[in-house]
N, CA, C and O atoms as a DFTB+ gen file, in Angstrom:
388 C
 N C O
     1  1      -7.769       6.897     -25.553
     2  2      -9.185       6.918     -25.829
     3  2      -9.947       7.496     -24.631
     4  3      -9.403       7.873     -23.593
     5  1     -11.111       7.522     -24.852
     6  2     -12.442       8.078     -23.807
     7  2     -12.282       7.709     -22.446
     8  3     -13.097       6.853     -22.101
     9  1     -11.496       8.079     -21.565
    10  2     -12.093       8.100     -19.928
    11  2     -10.551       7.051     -19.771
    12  3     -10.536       6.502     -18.669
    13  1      -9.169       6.658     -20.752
    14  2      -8.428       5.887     -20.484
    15  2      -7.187       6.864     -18.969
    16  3      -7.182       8.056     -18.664
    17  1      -6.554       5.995     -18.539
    18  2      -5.376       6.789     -17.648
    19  2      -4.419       6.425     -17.265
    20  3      -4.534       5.683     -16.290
    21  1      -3.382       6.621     -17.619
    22  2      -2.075       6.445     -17.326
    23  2      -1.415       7.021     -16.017
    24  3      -1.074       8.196     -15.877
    25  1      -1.263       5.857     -14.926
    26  2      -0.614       6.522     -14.060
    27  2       0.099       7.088     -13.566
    28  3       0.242       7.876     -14.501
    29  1       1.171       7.665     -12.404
    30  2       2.517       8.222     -12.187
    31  2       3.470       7.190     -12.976
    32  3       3.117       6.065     -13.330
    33  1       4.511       7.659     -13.152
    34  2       5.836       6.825     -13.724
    35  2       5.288       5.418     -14.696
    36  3       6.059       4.481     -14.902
    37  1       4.183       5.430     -15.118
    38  2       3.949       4.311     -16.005
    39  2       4.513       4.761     -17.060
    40  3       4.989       5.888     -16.930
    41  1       4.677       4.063     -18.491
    42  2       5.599       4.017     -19.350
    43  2       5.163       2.844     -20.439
    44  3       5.364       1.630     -20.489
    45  1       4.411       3.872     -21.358
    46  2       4.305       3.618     -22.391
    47  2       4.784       3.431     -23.495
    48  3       5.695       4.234     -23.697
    49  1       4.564       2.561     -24.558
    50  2       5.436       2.221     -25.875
    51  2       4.981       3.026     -27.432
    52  3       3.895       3.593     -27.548
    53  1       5.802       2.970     -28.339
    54  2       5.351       4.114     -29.452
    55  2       3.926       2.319     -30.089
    56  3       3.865       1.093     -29.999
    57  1       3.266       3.325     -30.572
    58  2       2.044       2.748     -31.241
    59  2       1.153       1.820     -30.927
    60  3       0.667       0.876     -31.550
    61  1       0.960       2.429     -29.396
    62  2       0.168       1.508     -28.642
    63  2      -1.143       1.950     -28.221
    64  3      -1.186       3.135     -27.891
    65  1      -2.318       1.240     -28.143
    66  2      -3.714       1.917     -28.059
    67  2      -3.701       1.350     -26.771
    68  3      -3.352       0.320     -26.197
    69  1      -4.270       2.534     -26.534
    70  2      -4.735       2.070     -24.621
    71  2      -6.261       2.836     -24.768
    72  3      -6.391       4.054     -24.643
    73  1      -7.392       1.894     -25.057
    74  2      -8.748       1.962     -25.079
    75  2      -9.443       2.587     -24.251
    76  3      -8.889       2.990     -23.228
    77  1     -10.829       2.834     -24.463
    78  2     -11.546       3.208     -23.320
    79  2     -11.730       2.450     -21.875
    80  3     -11.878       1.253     -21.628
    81  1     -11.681       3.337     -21.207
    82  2     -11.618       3.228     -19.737
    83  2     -10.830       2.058     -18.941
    84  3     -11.041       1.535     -17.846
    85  1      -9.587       1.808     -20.181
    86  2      -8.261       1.066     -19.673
    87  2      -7.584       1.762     -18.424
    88  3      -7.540       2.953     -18.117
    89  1      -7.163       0.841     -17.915
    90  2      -6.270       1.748     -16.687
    91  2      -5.060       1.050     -16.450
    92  3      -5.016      -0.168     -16.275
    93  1      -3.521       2.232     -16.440
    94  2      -2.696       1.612     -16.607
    95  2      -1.810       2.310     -15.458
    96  3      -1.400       3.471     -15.467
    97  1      -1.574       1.157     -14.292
    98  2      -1.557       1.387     -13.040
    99  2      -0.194       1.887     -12.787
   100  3       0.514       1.596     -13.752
   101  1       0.493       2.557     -11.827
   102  2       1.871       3.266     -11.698
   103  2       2.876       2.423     -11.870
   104  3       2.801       1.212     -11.662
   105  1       3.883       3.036     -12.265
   106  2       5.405       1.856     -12.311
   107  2       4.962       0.934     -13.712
   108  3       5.977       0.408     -14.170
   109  1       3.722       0.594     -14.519
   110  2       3.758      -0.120     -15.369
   111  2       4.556      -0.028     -16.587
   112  3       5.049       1.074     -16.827
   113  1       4.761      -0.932     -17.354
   114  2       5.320      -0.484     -18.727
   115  2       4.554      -1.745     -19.437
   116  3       4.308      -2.926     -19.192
   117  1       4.266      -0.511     -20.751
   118  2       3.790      -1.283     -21.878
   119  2       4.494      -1.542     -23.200
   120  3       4.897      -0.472     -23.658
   121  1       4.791      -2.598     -23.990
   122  2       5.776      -2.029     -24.668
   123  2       5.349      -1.803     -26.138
   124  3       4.203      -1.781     -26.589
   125  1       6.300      -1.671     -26.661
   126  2       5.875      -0.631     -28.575
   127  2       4.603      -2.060     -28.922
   128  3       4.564      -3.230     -28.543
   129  1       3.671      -1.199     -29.837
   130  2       3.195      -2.178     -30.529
   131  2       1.436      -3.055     -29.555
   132  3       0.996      -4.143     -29.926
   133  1       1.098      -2.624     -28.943
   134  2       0.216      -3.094     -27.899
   135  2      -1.446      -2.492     -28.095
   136  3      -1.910      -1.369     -28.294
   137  1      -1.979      -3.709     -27.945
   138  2      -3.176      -2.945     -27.714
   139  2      -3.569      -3.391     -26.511
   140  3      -3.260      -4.505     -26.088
   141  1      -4.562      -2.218     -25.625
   142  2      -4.821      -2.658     -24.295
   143  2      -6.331      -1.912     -24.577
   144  3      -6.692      -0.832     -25.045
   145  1      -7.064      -3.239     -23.962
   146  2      -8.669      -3.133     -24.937
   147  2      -9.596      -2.447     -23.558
   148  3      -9.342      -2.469     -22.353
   149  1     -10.458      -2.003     -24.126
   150  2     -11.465      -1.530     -22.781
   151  2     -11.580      -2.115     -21.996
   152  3     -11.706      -3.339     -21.950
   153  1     -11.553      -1.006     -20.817
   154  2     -11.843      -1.457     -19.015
   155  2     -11.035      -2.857     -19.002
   156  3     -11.459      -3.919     -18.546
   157  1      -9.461      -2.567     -19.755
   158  2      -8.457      -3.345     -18.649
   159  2      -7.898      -2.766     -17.636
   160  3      -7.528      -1.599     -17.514
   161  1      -7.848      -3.772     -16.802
   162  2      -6.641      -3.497     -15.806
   163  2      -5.682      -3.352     -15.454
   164  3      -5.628      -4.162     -14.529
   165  1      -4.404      -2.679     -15.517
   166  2      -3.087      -3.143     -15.873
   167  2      -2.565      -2.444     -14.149
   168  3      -2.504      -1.289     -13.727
   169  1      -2.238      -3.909     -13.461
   170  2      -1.792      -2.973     -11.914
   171  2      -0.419      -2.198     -11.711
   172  3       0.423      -2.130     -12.606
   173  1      -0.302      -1.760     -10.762
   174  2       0.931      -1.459     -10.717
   175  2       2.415      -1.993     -11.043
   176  3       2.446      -2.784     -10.100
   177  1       3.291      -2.112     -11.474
   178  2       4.697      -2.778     -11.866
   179  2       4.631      -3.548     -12.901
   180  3       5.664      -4.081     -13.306
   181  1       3.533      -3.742     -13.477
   182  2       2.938      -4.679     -14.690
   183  2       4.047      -4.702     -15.861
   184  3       4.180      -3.558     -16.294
   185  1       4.756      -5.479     -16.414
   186  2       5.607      -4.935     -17.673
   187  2       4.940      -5.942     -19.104
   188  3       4.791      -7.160     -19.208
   189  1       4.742      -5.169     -19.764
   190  2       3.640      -5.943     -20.592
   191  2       5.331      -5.946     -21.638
   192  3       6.333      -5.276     -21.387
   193  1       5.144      -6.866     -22.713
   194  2       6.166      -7.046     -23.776
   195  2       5.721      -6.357     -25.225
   196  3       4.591      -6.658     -25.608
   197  1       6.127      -5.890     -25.664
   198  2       5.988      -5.726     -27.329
   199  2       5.043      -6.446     -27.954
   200  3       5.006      -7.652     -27.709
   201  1       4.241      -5.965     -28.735
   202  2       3.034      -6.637     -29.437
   203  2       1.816      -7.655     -29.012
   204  3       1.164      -8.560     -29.532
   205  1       1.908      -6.900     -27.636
   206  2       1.007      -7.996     -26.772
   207  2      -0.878      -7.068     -27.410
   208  3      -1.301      -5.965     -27.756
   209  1      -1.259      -8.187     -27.243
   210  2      -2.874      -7.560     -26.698
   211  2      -3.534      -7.842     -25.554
   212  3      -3.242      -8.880     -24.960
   213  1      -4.114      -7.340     -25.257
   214  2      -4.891      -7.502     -23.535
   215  2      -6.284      -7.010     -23.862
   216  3      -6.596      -5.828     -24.008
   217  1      -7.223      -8.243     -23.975
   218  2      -8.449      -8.244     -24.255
   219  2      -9.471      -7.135     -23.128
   220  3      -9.198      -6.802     -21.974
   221  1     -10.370      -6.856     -23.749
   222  2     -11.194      -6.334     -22.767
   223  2     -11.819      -6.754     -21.361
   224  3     -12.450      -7.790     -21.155
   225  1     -11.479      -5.599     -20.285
   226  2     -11.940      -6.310     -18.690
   227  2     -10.983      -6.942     -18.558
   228  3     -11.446      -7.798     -17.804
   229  1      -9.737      -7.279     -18.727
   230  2      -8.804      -8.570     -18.128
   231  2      -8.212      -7.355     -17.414
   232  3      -7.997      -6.155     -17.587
   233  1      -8.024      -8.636     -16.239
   234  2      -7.110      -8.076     -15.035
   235  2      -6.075      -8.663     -14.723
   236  3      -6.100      -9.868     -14.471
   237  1      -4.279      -7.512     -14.647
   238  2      -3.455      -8.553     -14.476
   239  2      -3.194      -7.970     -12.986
   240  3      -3.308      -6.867     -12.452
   241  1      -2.782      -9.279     -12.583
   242  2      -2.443      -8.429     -10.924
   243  2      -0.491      -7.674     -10.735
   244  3       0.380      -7.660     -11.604
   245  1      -0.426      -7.252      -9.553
   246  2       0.779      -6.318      -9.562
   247  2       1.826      -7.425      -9.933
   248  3       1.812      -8.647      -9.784
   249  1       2.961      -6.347     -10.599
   250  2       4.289      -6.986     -10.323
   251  2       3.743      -8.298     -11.625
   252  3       3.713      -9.421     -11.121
   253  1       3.547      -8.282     -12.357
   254  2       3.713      -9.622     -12.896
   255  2       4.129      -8.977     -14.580
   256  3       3.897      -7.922     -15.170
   257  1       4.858     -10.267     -14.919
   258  2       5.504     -10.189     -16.642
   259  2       4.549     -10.489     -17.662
   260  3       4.062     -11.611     -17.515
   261  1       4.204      -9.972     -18.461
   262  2       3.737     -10.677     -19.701
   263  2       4.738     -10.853     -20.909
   264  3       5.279      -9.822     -21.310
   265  1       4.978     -11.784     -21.398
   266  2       6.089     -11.713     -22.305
   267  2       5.583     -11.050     -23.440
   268  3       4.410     -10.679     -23.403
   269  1       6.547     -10.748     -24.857
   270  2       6.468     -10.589     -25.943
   271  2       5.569     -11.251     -26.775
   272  3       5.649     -12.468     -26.614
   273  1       4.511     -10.820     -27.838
   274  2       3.762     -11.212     -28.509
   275  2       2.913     -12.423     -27.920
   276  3       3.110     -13.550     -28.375
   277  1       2.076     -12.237     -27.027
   278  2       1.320     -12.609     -26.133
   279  2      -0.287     -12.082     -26.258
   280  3      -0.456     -10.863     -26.218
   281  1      -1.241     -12.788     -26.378
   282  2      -2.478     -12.621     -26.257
   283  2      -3.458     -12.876     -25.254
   284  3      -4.041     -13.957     -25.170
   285  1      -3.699     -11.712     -24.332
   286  2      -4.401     -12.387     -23.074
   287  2      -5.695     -11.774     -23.351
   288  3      -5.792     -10.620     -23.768
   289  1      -7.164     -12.903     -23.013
   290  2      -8.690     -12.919     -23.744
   291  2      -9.399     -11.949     -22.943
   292  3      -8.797     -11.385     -22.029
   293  1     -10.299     -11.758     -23.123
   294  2     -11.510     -10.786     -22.779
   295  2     -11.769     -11.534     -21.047
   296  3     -12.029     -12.728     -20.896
   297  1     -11.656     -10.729     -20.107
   298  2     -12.492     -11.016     -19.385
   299  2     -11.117     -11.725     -18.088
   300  3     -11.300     -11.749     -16.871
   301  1     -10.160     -12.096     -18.622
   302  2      -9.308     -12.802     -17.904
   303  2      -8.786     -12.131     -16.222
   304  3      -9.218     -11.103     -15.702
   305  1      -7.910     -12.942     -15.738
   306  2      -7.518     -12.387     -14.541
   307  2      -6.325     -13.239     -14.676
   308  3      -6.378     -14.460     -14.828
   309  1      -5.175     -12.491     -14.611
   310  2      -3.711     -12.733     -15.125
   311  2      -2.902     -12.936     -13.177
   312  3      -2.582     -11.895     -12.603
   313  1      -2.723     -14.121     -12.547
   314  2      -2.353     -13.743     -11.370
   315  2      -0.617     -13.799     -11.656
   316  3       0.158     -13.047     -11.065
   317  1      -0.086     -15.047     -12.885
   318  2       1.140     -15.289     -12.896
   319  2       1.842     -14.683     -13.681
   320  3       1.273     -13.955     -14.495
   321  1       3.480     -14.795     -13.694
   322  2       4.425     -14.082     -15.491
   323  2       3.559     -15.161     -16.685
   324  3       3.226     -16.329     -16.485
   325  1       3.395     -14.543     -17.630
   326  2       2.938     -14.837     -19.135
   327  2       4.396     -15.341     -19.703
   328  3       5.356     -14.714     -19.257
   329  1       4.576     -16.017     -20.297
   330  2       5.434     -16.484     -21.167
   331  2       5.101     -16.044     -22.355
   332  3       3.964     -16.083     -22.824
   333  1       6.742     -15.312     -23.248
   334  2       6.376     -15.166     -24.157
   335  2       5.778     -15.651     -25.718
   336  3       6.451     -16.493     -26.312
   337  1       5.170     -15.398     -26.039
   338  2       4.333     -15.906     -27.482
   339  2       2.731     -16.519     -27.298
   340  3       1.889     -16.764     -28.162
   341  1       2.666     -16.677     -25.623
   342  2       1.441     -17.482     -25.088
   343  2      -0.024     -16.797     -25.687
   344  3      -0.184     -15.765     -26.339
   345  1      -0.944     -17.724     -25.231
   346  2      -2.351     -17.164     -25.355
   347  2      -3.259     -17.411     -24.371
   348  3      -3.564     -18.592     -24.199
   349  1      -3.692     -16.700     -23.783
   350  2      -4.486     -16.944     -22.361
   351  2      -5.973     -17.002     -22.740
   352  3      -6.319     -15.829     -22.601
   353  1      -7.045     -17.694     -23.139
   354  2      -7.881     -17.394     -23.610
   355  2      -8.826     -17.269     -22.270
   356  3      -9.917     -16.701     -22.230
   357  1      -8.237     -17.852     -21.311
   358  2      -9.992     -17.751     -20.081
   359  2      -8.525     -17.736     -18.565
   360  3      -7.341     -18.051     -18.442
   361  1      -9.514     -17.223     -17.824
   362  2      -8.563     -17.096     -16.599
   363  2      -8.007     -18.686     -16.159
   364  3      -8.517     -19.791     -16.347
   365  1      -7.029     -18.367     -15.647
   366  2      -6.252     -19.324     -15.150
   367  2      -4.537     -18.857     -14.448
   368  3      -3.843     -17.841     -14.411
   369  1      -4.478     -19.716     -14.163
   370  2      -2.716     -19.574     -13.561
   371  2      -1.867     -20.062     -14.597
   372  3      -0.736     -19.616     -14.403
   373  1      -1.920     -20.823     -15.670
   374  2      -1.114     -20.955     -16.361
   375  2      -1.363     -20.212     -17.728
   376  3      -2.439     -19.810     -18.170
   377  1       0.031     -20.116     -18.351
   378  2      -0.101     -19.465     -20.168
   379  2      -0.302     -20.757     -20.925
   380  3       0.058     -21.832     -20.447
   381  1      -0.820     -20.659     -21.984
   382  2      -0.743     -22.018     -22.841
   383  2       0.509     -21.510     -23.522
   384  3       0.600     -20.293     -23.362
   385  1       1.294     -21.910     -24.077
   386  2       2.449     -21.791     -24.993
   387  2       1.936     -22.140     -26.606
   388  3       2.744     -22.098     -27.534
């Protein structure tokens, strides 16, 4: 979409929207199936899982996991690994399961 960017060696999945002015930081991977919503953050080494969404403005920091079919909310700041199936609705250090 409009103003989105994929960095060096990041690594994208088939049928995945990466929104306006998402940014998807080097070394990341996103996997099949994802949506990554406006003006996220995705830092460097980030490995997002299959069928995740990543709400708008959320920031995950480097190096961290999000598991498989995972929902992280608008606005968040992701410092830890996501467990898979979780839902992050507001920042915090933990996933709810």
């Amino acid at each position: 979409m409009h103003g989105a960017m994929i960095n060096a060696a990041a690594v994208v999945g088939r049928n995945v929207i990466v929104n306006s002015r998402a940014l998807i930081e080097h070394d990341a991977k996103v996997g099949d199936h994802c949506h990554v919503s406006t003006g996220a953050l995705i830092n460097g080494e980030v490995s997002i899982g299959a069928g995740c969404f990543i709400g708008s403005g959320a920031v995950l920091k480097n190096g961290i996991t999000i598991g498989d079919a995972s929902v992280i909310g608008a606005g968040c700041v992701i410092r830890e690994d996501v467990p898979e199936g979780s839902f992050v609705p507001y920042s915090h250090d933990r996933a709810m399961p």
